[in-house]
The first five atom37 places (N, CA, C, CB, O) and aatype in JSON, in Angstrom:
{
  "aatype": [20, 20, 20, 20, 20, 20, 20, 20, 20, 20, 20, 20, 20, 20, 20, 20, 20, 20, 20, 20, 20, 20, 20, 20, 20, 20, 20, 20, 20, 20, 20, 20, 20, 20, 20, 20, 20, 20, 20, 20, 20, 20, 20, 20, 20, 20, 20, 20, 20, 20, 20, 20, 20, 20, 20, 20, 20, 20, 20, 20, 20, 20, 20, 20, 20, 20, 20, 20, 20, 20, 20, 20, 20, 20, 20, 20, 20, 20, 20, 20, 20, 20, 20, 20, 20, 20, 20, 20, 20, 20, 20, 20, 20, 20, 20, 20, 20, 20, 20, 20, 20, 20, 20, 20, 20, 20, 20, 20, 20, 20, 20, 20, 20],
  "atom_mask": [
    [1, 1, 1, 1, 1],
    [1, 1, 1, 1, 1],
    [1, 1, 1, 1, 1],
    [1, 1, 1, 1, 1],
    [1, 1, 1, 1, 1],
    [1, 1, 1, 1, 1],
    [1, 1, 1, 1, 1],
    [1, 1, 1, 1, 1],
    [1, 1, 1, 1, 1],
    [1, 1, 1, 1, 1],
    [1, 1, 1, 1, 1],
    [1, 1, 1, 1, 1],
    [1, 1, 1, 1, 1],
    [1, 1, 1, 1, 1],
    [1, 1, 1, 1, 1],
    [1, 1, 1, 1, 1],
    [1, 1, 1, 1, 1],
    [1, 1, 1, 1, 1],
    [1, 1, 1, 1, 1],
    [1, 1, 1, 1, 1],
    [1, 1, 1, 1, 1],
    [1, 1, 1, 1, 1],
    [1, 1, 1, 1, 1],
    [1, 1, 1, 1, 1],
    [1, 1, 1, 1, 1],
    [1, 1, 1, 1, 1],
    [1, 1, 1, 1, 1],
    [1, 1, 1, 1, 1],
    [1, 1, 1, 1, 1],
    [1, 1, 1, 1, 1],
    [1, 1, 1, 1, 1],
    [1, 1, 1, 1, 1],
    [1, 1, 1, 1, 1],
    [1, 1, 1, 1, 1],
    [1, 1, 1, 1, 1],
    [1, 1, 1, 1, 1],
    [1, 1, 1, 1, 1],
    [1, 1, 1, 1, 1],
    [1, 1, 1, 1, 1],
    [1, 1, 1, 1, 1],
    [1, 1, 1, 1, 1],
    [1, 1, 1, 1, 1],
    [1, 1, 1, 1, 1],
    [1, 1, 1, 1, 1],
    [1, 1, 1, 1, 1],
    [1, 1, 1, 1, 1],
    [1, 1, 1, 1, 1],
    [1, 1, 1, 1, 1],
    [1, 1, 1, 1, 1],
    [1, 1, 1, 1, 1],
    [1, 1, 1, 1, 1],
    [1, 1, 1, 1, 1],
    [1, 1, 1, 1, 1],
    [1, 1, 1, 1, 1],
    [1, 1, 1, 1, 1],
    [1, 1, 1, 1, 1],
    [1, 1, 1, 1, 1],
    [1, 1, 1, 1, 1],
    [1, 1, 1, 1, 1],
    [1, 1, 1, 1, 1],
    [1, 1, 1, 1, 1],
    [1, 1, 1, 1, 1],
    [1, 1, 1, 1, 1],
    [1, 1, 1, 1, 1],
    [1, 1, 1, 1, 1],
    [1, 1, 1, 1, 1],
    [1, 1, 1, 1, 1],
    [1, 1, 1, 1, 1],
    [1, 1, 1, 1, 1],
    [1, 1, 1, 1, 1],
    [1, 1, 1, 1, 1],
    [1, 1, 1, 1, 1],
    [1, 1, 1, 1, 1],
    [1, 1, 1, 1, 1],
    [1, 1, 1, 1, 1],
    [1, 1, 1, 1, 1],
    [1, 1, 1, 1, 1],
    [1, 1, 1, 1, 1],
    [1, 1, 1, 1, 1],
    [1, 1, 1, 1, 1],
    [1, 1, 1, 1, 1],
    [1, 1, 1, 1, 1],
    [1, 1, 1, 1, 1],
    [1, 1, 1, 1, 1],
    [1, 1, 1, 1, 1],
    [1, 1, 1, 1, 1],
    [1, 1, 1, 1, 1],
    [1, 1, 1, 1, 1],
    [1, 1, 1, 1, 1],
    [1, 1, 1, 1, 1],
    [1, 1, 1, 1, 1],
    [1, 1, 1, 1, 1],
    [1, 1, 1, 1, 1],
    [1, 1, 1, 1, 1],
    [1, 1, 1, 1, 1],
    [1, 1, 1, 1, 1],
    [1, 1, 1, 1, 1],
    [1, 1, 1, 1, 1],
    [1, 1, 1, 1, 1],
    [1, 1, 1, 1, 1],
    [1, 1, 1, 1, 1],
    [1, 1, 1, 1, 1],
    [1, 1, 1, 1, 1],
    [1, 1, 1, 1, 1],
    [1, 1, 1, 1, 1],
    [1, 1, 1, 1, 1],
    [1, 1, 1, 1, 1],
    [1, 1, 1, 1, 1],
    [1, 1, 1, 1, 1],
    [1, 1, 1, 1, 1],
    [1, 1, 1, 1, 1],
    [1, 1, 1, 1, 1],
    [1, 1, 1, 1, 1]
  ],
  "atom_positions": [
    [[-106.45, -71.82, -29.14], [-107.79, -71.82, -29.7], [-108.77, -72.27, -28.62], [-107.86, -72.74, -30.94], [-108.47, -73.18, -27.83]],
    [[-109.96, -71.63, -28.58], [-110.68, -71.77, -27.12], [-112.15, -73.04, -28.26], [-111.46, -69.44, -26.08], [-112.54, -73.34, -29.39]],
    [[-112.36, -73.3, -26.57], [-113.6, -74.64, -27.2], [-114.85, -73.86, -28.17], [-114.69, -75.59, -25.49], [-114.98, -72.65, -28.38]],
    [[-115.44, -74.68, -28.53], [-116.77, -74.1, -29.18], [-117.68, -73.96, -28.12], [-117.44, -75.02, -30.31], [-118.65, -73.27, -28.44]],
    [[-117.7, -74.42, -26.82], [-118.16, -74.52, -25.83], [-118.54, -72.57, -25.59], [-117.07, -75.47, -24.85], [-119.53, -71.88, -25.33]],
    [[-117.19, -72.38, -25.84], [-117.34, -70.84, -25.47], [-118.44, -69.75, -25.79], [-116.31, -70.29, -25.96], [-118.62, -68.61, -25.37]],
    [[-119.05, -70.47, -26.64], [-119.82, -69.76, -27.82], [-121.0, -70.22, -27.64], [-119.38, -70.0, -29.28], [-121.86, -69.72, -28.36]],
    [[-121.3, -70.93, -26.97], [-122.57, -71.7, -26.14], [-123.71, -70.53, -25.09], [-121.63, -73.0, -24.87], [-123.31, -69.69, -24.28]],
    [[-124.43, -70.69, -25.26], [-125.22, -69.06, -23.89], [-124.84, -70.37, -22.71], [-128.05, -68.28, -23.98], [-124.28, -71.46, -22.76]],
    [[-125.47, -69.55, -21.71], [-125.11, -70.07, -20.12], [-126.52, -69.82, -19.88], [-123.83, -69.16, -18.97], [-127.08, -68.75, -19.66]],
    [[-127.07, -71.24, -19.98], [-128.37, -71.4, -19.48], [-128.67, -72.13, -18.16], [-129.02, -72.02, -20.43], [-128.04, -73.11, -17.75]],
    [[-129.67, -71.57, -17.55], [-129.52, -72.78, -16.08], [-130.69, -73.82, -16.74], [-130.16, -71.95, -13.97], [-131.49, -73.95, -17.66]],
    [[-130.18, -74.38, -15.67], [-130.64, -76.0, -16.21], [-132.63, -75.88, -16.34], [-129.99, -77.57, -14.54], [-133.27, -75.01, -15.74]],
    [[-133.08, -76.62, -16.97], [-134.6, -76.47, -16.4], [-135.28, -76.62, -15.51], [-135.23, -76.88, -16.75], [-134.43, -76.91, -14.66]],
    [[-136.47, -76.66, -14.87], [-136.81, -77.03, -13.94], [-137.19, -78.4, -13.71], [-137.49, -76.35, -13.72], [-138.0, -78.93, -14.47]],
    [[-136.61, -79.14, -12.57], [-136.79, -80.51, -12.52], [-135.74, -81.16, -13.46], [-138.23, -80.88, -12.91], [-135.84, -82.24, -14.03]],
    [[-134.82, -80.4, -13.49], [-133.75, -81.39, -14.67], [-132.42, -82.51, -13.25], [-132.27, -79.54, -16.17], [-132.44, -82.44, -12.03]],
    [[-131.74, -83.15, -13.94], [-131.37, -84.0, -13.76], [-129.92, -83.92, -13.75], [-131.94, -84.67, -14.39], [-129.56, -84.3, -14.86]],
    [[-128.67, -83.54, -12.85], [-127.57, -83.11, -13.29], [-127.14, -84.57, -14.58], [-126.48, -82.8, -11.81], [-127.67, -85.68, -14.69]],
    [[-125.98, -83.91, -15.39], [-125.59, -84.67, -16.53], [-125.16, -86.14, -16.03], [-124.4, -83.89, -17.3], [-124.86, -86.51, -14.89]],
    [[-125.23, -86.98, -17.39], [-124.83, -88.34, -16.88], [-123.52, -88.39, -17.55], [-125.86, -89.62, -17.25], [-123.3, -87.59, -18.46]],
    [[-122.66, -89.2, -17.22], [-121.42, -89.93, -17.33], [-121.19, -89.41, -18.39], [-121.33, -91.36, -17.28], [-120.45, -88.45, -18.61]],
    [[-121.85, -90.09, -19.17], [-121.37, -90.13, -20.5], [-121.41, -88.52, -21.26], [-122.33, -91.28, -21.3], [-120.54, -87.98, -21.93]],
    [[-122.59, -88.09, -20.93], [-122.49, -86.42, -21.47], [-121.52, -85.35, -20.6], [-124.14, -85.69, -21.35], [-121.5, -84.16, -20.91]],
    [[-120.65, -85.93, -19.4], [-120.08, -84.94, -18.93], [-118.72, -85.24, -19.63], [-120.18, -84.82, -17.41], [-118.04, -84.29, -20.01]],
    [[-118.29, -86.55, -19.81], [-117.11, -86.73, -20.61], [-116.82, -86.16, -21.97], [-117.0, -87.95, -20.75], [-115.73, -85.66, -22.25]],
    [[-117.99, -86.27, -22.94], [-118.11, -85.08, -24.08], [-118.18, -83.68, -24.08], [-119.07, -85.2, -24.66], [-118.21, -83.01, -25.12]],
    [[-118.19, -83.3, -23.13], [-118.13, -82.03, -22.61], [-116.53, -81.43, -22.17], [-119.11, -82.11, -21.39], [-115.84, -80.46, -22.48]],
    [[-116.41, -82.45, -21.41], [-115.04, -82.71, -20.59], [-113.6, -82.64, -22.32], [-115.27, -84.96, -19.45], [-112.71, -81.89, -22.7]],
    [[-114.16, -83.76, -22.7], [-113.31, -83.73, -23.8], [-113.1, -82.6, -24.56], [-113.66, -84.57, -24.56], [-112.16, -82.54, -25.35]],
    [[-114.27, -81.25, -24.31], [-114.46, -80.04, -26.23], [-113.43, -79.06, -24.37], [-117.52, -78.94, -27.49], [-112.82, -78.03, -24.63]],
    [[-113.42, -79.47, -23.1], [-112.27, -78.42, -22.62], [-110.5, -78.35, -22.7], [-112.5, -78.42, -21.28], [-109.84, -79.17, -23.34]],
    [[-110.09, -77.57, -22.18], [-108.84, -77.45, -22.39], [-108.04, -78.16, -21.02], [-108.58, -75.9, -22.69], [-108.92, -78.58, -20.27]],
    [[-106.94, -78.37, -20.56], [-106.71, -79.32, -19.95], [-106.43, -79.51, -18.43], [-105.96, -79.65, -20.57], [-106.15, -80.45, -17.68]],
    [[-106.69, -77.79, -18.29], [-107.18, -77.6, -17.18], [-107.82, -78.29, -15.98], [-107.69, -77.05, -17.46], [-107.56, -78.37, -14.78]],
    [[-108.92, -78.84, -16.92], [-110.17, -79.14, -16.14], [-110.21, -80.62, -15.71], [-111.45, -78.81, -17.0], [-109.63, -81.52, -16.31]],
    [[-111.12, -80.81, -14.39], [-111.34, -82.4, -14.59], [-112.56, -81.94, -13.95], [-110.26, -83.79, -13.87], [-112.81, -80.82, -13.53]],
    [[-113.53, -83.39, -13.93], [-114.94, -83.8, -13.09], [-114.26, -84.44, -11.84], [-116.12, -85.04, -13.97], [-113.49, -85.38, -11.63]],
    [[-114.87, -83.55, -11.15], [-114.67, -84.43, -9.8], [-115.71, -84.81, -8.75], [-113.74, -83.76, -9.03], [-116.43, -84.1, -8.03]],
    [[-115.58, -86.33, -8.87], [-116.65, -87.15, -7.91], [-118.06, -87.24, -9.09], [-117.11, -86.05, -6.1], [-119.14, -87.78, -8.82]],
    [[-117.83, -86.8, -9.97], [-119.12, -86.32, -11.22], [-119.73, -85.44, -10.12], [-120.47, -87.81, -12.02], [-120.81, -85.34, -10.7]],
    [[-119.85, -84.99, -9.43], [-120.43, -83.72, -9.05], [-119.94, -82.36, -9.67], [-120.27, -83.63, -7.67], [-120.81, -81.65, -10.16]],
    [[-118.83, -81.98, -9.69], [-118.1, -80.58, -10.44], [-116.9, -80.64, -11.31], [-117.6, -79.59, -9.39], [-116.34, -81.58, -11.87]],
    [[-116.66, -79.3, -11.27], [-115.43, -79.34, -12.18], [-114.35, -78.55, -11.59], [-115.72, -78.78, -13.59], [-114.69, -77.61, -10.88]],
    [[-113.26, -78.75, -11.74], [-112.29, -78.03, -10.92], [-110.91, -77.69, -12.15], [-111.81, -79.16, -9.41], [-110.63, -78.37, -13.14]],
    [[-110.32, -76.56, -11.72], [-109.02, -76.01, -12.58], [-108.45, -75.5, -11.98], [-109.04, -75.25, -13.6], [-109.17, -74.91, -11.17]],
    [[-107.1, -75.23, -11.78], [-105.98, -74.29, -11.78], [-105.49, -73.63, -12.94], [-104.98, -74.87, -11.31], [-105.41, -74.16, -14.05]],
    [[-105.17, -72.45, -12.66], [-104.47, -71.41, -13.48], [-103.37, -71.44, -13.09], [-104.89, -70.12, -13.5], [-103.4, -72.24, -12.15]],
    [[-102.27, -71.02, -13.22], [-101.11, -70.57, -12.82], [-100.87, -69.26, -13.53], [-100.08, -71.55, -13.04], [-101.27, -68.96, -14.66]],
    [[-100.12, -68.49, -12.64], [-99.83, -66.96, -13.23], [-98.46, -66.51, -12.55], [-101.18, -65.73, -12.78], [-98.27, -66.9, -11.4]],
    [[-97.27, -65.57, -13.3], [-95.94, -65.58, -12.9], [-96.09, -64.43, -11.55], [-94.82, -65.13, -14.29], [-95.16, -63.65, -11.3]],
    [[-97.04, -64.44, -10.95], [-97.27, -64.07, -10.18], [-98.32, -63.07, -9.2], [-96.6, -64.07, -10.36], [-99.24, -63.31, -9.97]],
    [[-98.94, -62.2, -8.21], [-100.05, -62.55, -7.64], [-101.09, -61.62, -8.33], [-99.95, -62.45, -6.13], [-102.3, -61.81, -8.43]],
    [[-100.16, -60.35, -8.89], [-101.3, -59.55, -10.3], [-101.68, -59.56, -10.79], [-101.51, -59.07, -11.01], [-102.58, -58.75, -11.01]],
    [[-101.32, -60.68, -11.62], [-101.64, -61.4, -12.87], [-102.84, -62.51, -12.32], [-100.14, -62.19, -13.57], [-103.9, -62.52, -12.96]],
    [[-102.74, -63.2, -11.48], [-103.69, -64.15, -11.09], [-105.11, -63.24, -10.51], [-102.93, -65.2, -9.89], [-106.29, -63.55, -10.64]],
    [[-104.55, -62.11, -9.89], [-105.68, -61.22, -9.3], [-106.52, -60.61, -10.54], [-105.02, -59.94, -8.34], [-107.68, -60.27, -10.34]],
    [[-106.1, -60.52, -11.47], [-106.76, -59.89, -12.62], [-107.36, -61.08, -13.44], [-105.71, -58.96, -13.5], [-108.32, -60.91, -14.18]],
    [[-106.87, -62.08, -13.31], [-107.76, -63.29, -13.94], [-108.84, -63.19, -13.03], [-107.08, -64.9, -13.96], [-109.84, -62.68, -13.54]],
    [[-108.93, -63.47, -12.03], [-109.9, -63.79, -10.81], [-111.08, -62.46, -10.94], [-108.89, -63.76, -9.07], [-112.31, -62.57, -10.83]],
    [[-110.38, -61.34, -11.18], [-111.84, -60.27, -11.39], [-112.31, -60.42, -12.7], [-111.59, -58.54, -11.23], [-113.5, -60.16, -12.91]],
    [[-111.42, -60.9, -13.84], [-112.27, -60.84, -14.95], [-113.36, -62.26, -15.28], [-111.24, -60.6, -16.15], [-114.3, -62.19, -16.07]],
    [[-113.04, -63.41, -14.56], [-113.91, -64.38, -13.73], [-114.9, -64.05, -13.19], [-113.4, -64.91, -12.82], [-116.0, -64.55, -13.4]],
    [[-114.68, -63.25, -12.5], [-115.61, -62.69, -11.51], [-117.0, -61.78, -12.35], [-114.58, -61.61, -10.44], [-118.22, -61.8, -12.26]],
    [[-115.92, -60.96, -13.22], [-117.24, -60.22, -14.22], [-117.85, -61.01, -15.3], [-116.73, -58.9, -15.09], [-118.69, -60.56, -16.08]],
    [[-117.24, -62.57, -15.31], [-117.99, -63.16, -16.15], [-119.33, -63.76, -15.42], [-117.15, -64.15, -16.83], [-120.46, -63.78, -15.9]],
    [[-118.95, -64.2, -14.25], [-119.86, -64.95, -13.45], [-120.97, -63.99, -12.81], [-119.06, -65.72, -12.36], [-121.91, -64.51, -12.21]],
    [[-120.87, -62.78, -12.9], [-121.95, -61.51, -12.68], [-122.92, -61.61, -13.87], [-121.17, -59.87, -12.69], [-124.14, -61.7, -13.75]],
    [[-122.18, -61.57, -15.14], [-123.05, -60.87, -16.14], [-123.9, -62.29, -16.57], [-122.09, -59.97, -17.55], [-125.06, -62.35, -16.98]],
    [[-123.04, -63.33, -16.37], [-124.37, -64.51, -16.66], [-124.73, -65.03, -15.51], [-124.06, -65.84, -17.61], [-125.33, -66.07, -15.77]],
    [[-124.67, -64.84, -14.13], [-125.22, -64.81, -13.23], [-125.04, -66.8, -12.73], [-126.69, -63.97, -13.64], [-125.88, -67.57, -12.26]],
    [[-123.65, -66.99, -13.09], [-123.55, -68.41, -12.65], [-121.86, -68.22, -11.91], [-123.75, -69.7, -14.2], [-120.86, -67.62, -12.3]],
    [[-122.05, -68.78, -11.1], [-120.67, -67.9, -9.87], [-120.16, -69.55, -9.22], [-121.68, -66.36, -7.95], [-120.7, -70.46, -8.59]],
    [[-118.92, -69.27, -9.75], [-117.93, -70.7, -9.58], [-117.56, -70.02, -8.05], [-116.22, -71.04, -11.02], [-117.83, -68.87, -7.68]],
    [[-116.86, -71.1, -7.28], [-116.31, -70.82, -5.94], [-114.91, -70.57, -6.83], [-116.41, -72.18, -4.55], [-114.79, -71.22, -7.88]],
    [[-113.78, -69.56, -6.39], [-112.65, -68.95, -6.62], [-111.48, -68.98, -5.59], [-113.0, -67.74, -6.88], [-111.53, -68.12, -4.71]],
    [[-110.67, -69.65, -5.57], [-109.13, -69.96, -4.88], [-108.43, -68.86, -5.62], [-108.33, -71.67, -5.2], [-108.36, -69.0, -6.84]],
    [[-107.7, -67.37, -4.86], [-106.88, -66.73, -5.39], [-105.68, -66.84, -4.62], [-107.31, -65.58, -5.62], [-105.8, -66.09, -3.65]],
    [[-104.37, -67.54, -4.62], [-103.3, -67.66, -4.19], [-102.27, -66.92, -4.8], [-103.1, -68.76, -4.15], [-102.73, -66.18, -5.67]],
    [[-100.74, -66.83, -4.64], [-99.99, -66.21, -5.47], [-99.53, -66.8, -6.21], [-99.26, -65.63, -5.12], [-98.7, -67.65, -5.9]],
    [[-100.01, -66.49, -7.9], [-99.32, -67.14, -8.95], [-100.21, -67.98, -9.21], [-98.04, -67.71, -8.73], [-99.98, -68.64, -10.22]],
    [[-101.29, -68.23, -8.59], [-102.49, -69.35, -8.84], [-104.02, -69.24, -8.6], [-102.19, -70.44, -8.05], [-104.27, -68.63, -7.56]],
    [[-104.88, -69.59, -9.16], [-106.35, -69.53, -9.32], [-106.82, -70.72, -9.52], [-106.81, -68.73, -10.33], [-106.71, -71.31, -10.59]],
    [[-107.43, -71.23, -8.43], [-108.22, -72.48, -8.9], [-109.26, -72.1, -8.74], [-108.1, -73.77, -8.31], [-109.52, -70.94, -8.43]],
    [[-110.24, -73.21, -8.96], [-111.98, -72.64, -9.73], [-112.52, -74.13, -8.93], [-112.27, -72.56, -12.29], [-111.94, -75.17, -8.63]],
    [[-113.7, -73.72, -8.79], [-115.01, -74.97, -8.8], [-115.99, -74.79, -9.37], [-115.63, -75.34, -7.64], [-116.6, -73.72, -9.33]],
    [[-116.36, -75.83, -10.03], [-117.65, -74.79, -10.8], [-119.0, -76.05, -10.8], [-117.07, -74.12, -13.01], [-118.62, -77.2, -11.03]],
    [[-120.39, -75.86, -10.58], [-121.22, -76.8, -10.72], [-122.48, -75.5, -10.43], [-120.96, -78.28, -9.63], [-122.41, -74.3, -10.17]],
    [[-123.83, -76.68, -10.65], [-125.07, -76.06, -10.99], [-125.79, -76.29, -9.71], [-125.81, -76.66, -12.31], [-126.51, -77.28, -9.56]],
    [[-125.56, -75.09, -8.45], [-126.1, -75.4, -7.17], [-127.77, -76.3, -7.31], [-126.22, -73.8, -6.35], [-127.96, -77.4, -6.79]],
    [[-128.64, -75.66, -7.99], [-129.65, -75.67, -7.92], [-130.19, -77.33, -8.75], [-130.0, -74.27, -8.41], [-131.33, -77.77, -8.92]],
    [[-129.13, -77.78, -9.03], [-129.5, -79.35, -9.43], [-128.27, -80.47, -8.78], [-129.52, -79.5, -11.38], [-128.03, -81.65, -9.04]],
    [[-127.74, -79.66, -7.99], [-126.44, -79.81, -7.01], [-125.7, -81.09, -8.14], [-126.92, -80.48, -4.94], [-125.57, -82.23, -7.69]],
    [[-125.35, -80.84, -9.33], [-124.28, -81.45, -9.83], [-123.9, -80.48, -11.26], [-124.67, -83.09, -10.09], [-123.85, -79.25, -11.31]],
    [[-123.67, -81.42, -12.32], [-122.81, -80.6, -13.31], [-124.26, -80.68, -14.59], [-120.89, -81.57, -13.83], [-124.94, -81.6, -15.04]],
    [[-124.21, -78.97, -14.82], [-125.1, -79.22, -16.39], [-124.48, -78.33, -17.09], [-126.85, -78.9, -16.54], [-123.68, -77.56, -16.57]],
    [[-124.8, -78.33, -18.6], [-124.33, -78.04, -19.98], [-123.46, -76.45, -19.5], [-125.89, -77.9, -21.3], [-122.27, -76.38, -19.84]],
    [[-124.0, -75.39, -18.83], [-123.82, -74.03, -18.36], [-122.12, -74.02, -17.86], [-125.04, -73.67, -17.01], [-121.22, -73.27, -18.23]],
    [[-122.08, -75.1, -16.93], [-121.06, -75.3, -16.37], [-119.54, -75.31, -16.99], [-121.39, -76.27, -15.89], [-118.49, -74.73, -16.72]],
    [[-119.9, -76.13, -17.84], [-118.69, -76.43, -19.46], [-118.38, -75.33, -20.05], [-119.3, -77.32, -20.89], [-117.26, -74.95, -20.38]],
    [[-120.06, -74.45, -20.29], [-119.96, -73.43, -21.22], [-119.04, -72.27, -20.39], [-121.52, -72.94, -21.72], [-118.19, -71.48, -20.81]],
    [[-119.56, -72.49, -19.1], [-118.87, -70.97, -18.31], [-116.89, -71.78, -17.83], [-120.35, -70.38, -16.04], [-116.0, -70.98, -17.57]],
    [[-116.63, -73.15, -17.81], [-115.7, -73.23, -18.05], [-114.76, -73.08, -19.27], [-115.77, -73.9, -17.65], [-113.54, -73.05, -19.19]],
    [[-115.52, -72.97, -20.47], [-114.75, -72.99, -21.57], [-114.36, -71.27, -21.87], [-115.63, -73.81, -22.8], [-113.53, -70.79, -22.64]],
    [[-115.43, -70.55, -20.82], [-115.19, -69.38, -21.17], [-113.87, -68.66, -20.56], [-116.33, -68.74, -20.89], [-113.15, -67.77, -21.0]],
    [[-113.86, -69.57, -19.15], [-112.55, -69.03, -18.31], [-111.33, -69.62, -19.4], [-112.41, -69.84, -16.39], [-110.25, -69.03, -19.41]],
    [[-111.53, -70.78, -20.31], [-110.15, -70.92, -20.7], [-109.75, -70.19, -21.64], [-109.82, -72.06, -21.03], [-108.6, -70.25, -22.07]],
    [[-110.73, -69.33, -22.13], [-110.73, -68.34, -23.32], [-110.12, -67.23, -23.01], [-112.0, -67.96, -23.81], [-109.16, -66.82, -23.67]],
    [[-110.79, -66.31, -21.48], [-109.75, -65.26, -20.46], [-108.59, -66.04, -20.42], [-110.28, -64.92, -18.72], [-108.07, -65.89, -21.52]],
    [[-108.0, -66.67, -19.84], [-106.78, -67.15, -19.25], [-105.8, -67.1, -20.88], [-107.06, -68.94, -18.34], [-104.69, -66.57, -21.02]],
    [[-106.54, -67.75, -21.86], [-105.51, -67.73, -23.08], [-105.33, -66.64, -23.76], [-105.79, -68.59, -24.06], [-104.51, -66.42, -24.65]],
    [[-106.5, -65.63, -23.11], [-105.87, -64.15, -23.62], [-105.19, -63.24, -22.99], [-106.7, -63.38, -24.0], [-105.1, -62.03, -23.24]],
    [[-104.46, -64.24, -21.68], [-104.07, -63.35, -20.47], [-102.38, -62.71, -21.41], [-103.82, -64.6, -18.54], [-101.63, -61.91, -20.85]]
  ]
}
């Protein structure tokens, strides 16, 4: 079952906003799947694992067409059998609400892999 997060739009942050504090990235952190952690409270990071490098390559483009069509583009590790992710809000150089939402969306691909 994927977060409610998923179901969230992918908004960029406003102008002059403030990346999230502590406490709102942990509520956030908590509605993901277990993938994920905050790291440094600047981003978010995940691994996938896949039984091998096709399967991970086809996660990674359908990632890829998510991060086109809402126009928010995680950095992408494609190894064999594995996909890790970074994901944060360049333009307020830390983590806002978008971030969660476009992570909750990768855990939604991956659980329909």
């Amino acid at each position: 079952m994927s977060s409610p997060l998923a179901d969230e739009p992918v908004e960029p942050p406003e102008e002059g906003a403030e990346p999230l504090s502590e406490s709102a990235r942990a509520e956030y952190l908590d509605a993901l799947g277990d993938a994920w952690e905050v790291v440094d409270g600047h981003h978010l990071e995940a691994t996938y694992e896949f039984d091998d490098f096709a399967a991970a390559l086809a996660f990674t483009n359908e990632i890829g067409e998510l991060a086109e069509a809402e126009w928010h583009h995680p950095d992408i590790h494609l190894s064999w059998g594995e996909v890790g992710v970074e994901m944060w809000s360049h333009d307020i150089d830390g983590l806002a609400k978008s971030d969660f939402v476009m992570a909750a969306r990768m855990d939604r691909i991956y659980a329909d892999e």
